[in-house]
Every structure is written in structure tokens, then in C-alpha cells.
N, C-alpha and C positions, 0 to 999 in steps of 0.2 A: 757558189755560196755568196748571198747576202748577207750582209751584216742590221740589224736592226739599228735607229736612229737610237739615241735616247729619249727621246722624246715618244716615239713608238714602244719601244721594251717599257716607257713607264708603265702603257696600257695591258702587258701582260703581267707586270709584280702587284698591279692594282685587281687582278682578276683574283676573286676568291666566291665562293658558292654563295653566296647572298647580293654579289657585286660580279655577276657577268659584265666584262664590258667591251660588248658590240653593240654595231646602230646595223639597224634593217630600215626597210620602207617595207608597205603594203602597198601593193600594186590593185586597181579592180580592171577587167580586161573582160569586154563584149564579145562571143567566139563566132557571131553572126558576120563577121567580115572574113571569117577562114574560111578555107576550101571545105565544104560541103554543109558548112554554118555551124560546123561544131568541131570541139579538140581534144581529145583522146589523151591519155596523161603517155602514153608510150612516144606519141607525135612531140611532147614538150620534153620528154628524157634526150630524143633524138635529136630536136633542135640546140639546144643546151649546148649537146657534146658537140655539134657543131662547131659552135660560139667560141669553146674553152680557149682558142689561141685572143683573143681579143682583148682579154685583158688575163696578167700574168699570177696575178692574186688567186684564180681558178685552180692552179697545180702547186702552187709552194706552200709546203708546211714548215711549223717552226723547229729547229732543232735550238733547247740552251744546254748553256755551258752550264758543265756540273758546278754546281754551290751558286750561281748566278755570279760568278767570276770577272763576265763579263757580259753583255748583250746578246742575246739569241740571235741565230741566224736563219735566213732564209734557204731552205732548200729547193729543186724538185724534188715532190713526192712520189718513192720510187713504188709505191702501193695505193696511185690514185684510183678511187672507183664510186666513176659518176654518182649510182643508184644508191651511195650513201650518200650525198650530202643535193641530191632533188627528192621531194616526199610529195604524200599524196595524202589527204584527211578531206574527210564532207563532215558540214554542221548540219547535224539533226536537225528535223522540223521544227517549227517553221523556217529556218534560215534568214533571219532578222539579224539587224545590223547590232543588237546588244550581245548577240552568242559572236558574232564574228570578233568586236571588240574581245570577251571574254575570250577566245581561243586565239588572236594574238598576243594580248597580254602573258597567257599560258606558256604559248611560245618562246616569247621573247623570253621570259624569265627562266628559261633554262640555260642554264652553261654550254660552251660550245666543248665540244672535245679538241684538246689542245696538240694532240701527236696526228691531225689528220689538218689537211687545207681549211682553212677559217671563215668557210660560210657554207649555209645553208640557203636553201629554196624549199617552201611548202606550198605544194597548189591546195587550195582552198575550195569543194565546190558544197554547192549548196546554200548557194545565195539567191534564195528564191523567195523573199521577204522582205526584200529594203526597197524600201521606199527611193524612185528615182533610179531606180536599175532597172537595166531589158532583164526580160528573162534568160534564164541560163548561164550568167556574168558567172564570173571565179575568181579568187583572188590570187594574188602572190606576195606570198610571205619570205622577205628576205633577211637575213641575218650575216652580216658581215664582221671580221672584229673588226677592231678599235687600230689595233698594231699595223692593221694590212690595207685601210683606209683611210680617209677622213671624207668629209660630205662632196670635196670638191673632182677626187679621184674618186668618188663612189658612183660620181656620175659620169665620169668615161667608164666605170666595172656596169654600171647599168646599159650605157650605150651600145655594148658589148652583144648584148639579149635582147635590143631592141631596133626594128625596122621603121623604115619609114612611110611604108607600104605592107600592104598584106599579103605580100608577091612570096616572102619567104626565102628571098635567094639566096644561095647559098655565098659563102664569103669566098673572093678570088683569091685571095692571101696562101700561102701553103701555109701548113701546119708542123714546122720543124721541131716541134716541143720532143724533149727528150728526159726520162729521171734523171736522177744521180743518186749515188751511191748516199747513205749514211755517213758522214761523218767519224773519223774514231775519237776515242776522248782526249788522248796523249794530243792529237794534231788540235782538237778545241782549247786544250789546257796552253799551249803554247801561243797561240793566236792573241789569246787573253793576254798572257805573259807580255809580248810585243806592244799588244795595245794601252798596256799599262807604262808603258816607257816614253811613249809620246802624250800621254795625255797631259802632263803640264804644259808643251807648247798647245795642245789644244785651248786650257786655260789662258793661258797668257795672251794670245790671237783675239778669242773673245772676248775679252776683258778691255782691250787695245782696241779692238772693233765697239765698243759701247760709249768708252771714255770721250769722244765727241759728242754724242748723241746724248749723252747724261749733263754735261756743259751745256750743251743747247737748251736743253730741259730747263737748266735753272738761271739761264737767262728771260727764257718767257715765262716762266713763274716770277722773275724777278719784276717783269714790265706787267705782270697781271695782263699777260695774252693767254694763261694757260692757269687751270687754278686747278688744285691737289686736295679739293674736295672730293673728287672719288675713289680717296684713296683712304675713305674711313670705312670701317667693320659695319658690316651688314647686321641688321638685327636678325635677332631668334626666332624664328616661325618654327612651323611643326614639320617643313621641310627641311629643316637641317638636324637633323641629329641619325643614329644608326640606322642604316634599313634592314627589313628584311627581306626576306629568297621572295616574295611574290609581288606581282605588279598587276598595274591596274590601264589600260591606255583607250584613247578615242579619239578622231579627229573633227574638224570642221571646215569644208570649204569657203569661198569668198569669192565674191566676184572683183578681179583685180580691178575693173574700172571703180569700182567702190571704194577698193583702198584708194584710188590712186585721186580718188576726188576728195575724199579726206585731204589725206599728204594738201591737194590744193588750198586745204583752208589756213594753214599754217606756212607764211612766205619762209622757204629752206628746208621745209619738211621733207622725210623721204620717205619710201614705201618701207623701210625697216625702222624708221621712228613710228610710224602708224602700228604694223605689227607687234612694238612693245609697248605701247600706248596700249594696245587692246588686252595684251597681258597683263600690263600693271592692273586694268578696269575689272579684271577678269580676278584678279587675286584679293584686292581689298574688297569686291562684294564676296567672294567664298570666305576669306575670315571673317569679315565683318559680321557674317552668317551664324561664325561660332565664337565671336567675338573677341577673338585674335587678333585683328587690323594692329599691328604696331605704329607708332605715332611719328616712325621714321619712315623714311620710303626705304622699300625694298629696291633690292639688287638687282642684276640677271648677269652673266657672264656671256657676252657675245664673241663667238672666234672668229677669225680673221685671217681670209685662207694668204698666204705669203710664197704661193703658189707659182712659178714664174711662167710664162708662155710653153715653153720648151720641156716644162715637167708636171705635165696635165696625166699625163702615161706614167709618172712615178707610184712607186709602191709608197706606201705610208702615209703620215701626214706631215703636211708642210704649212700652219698653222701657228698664228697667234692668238691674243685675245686682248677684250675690253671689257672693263665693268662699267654696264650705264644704269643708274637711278630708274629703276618705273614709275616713280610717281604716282606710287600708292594711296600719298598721306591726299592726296588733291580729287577731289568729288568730280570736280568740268571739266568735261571728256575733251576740248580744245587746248584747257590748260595742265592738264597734263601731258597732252602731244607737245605744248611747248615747252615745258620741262625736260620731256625725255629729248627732245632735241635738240636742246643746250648741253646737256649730259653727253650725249651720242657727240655732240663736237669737239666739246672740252675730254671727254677721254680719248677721240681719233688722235685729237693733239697730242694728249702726253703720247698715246702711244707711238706716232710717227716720229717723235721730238728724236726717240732714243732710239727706233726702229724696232720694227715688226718683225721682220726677219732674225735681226740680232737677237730681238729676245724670245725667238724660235729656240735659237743657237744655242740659246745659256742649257737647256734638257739633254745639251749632249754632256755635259760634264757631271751629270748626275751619275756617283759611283753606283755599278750595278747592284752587289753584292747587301749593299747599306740600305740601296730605295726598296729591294723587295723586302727586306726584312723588317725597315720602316711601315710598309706598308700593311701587310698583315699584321703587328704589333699594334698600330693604329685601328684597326678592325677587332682584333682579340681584346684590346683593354677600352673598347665603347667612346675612344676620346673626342666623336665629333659630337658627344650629346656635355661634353665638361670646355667646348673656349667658341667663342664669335664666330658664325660662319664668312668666309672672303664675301661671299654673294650668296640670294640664297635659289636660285636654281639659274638652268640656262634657257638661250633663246637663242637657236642655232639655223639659219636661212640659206637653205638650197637651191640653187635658179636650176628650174627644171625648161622643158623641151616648150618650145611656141606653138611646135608643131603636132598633130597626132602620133602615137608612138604605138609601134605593133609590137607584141610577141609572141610565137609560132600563129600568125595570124592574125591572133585577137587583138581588135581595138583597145587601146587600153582606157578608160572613161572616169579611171581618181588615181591620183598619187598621194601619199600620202608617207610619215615617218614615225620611225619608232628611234630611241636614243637609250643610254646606259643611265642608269644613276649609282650611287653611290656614298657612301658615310657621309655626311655633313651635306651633303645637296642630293634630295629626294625628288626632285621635279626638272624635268627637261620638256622642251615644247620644240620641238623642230619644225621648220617651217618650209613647206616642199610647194613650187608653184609650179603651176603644169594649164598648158593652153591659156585660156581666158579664166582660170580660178588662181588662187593663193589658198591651199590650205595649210589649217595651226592644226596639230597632232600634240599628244603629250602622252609622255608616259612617268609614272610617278608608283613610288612604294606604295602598297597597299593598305599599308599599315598609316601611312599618315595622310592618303584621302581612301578613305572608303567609301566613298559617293561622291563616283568620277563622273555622273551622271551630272550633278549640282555643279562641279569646275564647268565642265560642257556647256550648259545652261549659263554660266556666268560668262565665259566665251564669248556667245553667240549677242547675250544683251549687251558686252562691251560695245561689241563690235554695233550693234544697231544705235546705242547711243551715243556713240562717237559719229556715224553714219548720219542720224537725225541733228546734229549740232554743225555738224560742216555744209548743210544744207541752209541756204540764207534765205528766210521766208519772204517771198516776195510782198511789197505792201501793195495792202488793200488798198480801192479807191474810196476818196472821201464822203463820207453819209450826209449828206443835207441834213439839218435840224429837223425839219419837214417829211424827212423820209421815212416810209413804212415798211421794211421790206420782208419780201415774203418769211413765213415761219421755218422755212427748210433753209434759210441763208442765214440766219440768225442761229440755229439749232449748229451749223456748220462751222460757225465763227466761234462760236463757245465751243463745240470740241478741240478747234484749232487752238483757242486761247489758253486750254488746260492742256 
């Protein structure tokens, strides 16, 4: 038995039927590079079970402690079975990329069942309608929770299912996995007990661990190296208040030389100030649509894996975060990248000042019993639509594979993510890059954009007119007084001009 972090068991007292909170990706996978150019859903059960020793999240379910006493813990599951949790659905004709959107969406928004291992796989076929796909493509739909990942361990759980070749071989590894027993309650009740007699050294430790790192802080606030502007309340949008049980999601690729020529037009810029820079662009044209734009800049929460070399293979998340400014309220797509850029430093700052780690650490002292009970309370009496939200959605960056990525064969040709939301922050945009693209995904309550169609669109013109502004127009050569020149160079210089 494992014990959950606090920081992990938050993600199961925050789970209730409107607020599932798992992240998936959507996989799209070419099956013309498998053995005989095509892949059978029995071929992809059988690969799967293969894999299961690969990563350890495959076989443990959660066992908690009665009354939430104390943190749930990790078991093997002594009744695992594969063919619940890989599935098989096709999208009705035509098989276009708006039903695929609409039946992830569908997907994602269901709750995972919480007495079984905490993910699913759905092959998706019948993608025989989008545009920039071979024929035949399928997708995969993954659903992971929240407790048993985060983005940076979700990608050794993905590595896991994926080759690097279309060979298929099998893993040389033995597979020593074994169940275990259930748990009895008397042996949880007492565990609890124990762990409640050390938890004030826990406090005291981390508290003793910060107390530098909070000095340090108010030394460079004090020289104005670090300034505690981002430490003011986000305004009100229509993504912060209650959600409901349905979602809405879509993504957009990028060609990463695109960002990364951006990034160039801004000296310090980086491919994740670009990324939020095209969020921000992306958010004040959809309000300003419905004429919402608040006259402050919006928020995003950015986490920050705290991840160490040697615990890339750990269970959970190991995870800080930052709030940076999008620079909503700024029209010029270069002056808002330099905005979010200054933001994106000055909160690295504070957050290193005190550590990222440490204030991992501070989740483990959240009493159990008190955060689930908060939390549902929170949900039942509507309280994120009555105070200020912290931020008002996330913008979470994945580093996917350089390289092509197989599974049971198939080429894989988009990656892409899905995230959780939840009471008072309605919009998550995860950012998965993969080979030579960077795609922005997002998934958002249904209820506070219903025309995720219109985000999409607003996305896409960020990103071209942040693209169009980092491009430095070369100047023209000089016209003689005297000169005539032809009507097609003249027609060409006024389209340039406008």
C-alpha cells in the first residue's frame, strides 16, 4: 500500500459529478504503418496488456479511509480487467472533425469510476472526414485522473503504449505484477490514527523549510527585483463561476518554427510566453465578441512540474504553480507578448524566491477529513459564482516526443489534450507538442462557452496575428519621382499597405 500525497487526495475530495477531475489526451494514429496496414481493436486490447507493467498507475486503485480520516491509499487491484477500462466507439458518417470534438468532449465529461484503476482508453474509428487525415486514421481517447498523474508523469504513463518504431516488440522487462489483498478498515482506522501524531512535525519541518525562502522574498520585493503585482484577484469572466456536468473541447495545431519565430521578435521571449500571448489574443477577441473584455488583464494559472530527475516513474503529481497576466486589456500582438513576459518573470521570481518545491509541500498538511468536506460544501452552496476568482482559467504545457510515436503499429500523426475544470475556473487549455507542431486544446464548461467553434476561430486569428507582427516587412526600394510602375506593383503595395 500507498499512501496518497495531499496534494493528490485533494484531486479525489474535489471530484464530484459536475467536476470529474481527470486530464486525457487524444491521440490521431495512421494504422497504414501496421502489419497489414490496418489494426483490429482485439490487436490493440492485446498490445495494451502487454504494456500494463510500464507504468504502475495501469493496476492500482484507490482504497479511502472511512469518513476521509485520512488520505486514501494506493493499492494493487485485486480485480483488475483489461476490457473495462480499453473501449471501442465509431463516429457516424461522415466522421468530421466537429462529431470527433463533440464525442470527446462527451467523453471526457463523464466521471471515472473510482473503486476500479483510474484511466481509461477509447479507440475512436471513423475518422473518415477531416480534413489532413489519411484515410482510415483512429483516434485515442485517454482519461487519466488527476490523483494518479500529472502532465509530466503522464508522459512516461503515455511512453508506456508507445513505440518508436512500428516493429511492436514486445517489452524484455518480466512482468512481476502481483494484486493484493483489500485492505480491512480497523488496519485503515489505525494508520490514520499514527499519521495524525506526526503530522505537527510535518508542519513545523515545512514551515522551517519556507521561513528562508519567504525572507528572501521580502528582500527582493524590498530592492524592487520582484514586484507582488501578481498577487492581485483576477477579474470576473463567465469562466469563473459554477460549472456544469457537460463540456465542450477542440484543439489547434502550430507549427513550432512559427512559434519559435515569434518568441524571436521579443529579446527573452520564450515558446511558453508565446503560447500565452496567443491565449490572452484568443480570450479578449471572444469577449469582446459578447462584450465582456474586462478592463483588467486576465489571469491563467501555469504549473510547474517540481519533478526531480530520479522521480519521472513516480505516482502522482509533483507540481507547483504561477499566475502570469495574459494581457488581455493590450490590442498589439508584440505588446502583449512583452507583457506576458515580464509577468512570466516576475512570478518565476516570486515563485523561486520561496520555492516550488516547498510550496508543493505546504498540500501535504491539508487535513483530510476538513478539505473533502470543504470541498463539496463549496460545490453544494454555488460559492465560486459570490468572491473573485485567484485566476481565471489554466494554461498547462506538455513537452511531447521530437520523434514519431507508434501504438500497436500505428503512426501516431496529432497529439493533443483534454484537462479538468471546475467551480470558479471553467477553461483549461493544455498545450501538447509533438514532432515539428505545438498544439493549444481546450476544454471548457458548456454552459459558459457554447460556441467553442468561435474560442477555435479566435485561437487560430491570435496566433496569425501575433505570426503577421513578428514578421519585419522588408523595405521597399525607392521610387524615382519619374517613375511609372507597372499597375500590378502598385495594386500589390496597397494590399501590402492595408
Amino acid at each position: 500500500m500507498q499512501q496518497l500525497s495531499g496534494q493528490d487526495a485533494s484531486f479525489v475530495y474535489l471530484e464530484t459529478p459536475h467536476t470529474p477531475m481527470h486530464i486525457g489526451s487524444v491521440g490521431i494514429y495512421d494504422p497504414a504503418t501496421a502489419p497489414g496496414g490496418f489494426v483490429r481493436f482485439k490487436d490493440i486490447l492485446s498490445f495494451v496488456e502487454s504494456r500494463l507493467a510500464g507504468a504502475r498507475s495501469f493496476r492500482q486503485r484507490l482504497v479511502r479511509v472511512p469518513f476521509d480520516l485520512d488520505h486514501p491509499y494506493w493499492i494493487e487491484d485485486p480485480e483488475f480487467d483489461i476490457e473495462f477500462h480499453v473501449r471501442h466507439i465509431a463516429l457516424p458518417k461522415p466522421g468530421d472533425w466537429r462529431q470527433l470534438c463533440i464525442q470527446v468532449a462527451r467523453l471526457h465529461a463523464r466521471p471515472m469510476d473510482l473503486t476500479k484503476p483510474l484511466w481509461e482508453f477509447t479507440i475512436v474509428e471513423g475518422l473518415d472526414n477531416v480534413e489532413g487525415l489519411p484515410p482510415g486514421c483512429f483516434a485515442l481517447v485517454s482519461k487519466v485522473h488527476h490523483a494518479a498523474i500529472d502532465g509530466m508523469s503522464g508522459v512516461e504513463m503515455s511512453a508506456a503504449v508507445h513505440d518508436l518504431d512500428a516493429s511492436m516488440t514486445p517489452p524484455t522487462a518480466n512482468d512481476d505484477w502481483a494484486p493484493e489483498h483489500m485492505p480491512k478498515v480497523a488496519d485503515l482506522l489505525a494508520r490514520s490514527y499514527f499519521n495524525s501524531l506526526v503530522q505537527p512535525m510535518r508542519v513545523m519541518e515545512t514551515i522551517g523549510r519556507s521561513l528562508p525562502g519567504i525572507a528572501r522574498l521580502g528582500t527582493q520585493v524590498g530592492k524592487g527585483d520582484v514586484s507582488i503585482r501578481n498577487a492581485r484577484p483576477a477579474p470576473k469572466t463567465r469562466f469563473n463561476g459554477k460549472v456544469s456536468g457537460h463540456r465542450v473541447w477542440d484543439a489547434l495545431p502550430f507549427k513550432l518554427a512559427d512559434i519559435r519565430a515569434i518568441k524571436d521578435a521579443v529579446p527573452g521571449a520564450t515558446v511558453n510566453d508565446v503560447v500565452l500571448s496567443i491565449v490572452g489574443g484568443a480570450l479578449r477577441a471572444y469577449l469582446q465578441g459578447k462584450d465582456e473584455l474586462p478592463k483588467d488583464t486576465m489571469t491563467a494559472m501555469a504549473p510547474i512540474s517540481v519533478r526531480a530527475e530520479g522521480e519521472k516513474a513516480a505516482l502522482g503529481n509533483l507540481v507547483s504553480a504561477m499566475v502570469v497576466g495574459l494581457g488581455t486589456q493590450i490590442e498589439d500582438p508584440l505588446e502583449r507578448l512583452r507583457f506576458v513576459h515580464d509577468e512570466a518573470v516576475n512570478s518565476k521570481a516570486m515563485t523561486h524566491a520561496v520555492g516550488a518545491k516547498t510550496l508543493a509541500d505546504y498540500s501535504q498538511l491539508m487535513p483530510s477529513g476538513l478539505a473533502g468536506l470543504a470541498a463539496r460544501l463549496y460545490t453544494r452552496v454555488g460559492a465560486a459564482n459570490a468572491h473573485a476568482p485567484v485566476f481565471n482559467c489554466v494554461v498547462t504545457n506538455v513537452p511531447g516526443s521530437r520523434v514519431p510515436m507508434y501504438f500497436a503499429g500505428a503512426r501516431m500523426v496529432g497529439m493533443y489534450g483534454t484537462g479538468p475544470v471546475f467551480d470558479g475556473m471553467g477553461l483549461i487549455n493544455p498545450v501538447y507538442s509533438y514532432g515539428d507542431t505545438i498544439a493549444i486544446s481546450f476544454t471548457c464548461d458548456r454552459a459558459m462557452m457554447p460556441d467553442p467553434e468561435a474560442y477555435a476561430a479566435a485561437l487560430s486569428a491570435s496566433f496569425e496575428k501575433m505570426k503577421a507582427a513578428a514578421v519585419k516587412p522588408s523595405a521597399a526600394p525607392p521610387v524615382e519621382e519619374n517613375d511609372n510602375p507597372p499597375a500590378a506593383k502598385v495594386r500589390a503595395r496597397s494590399k501590402g499597405a492595408a
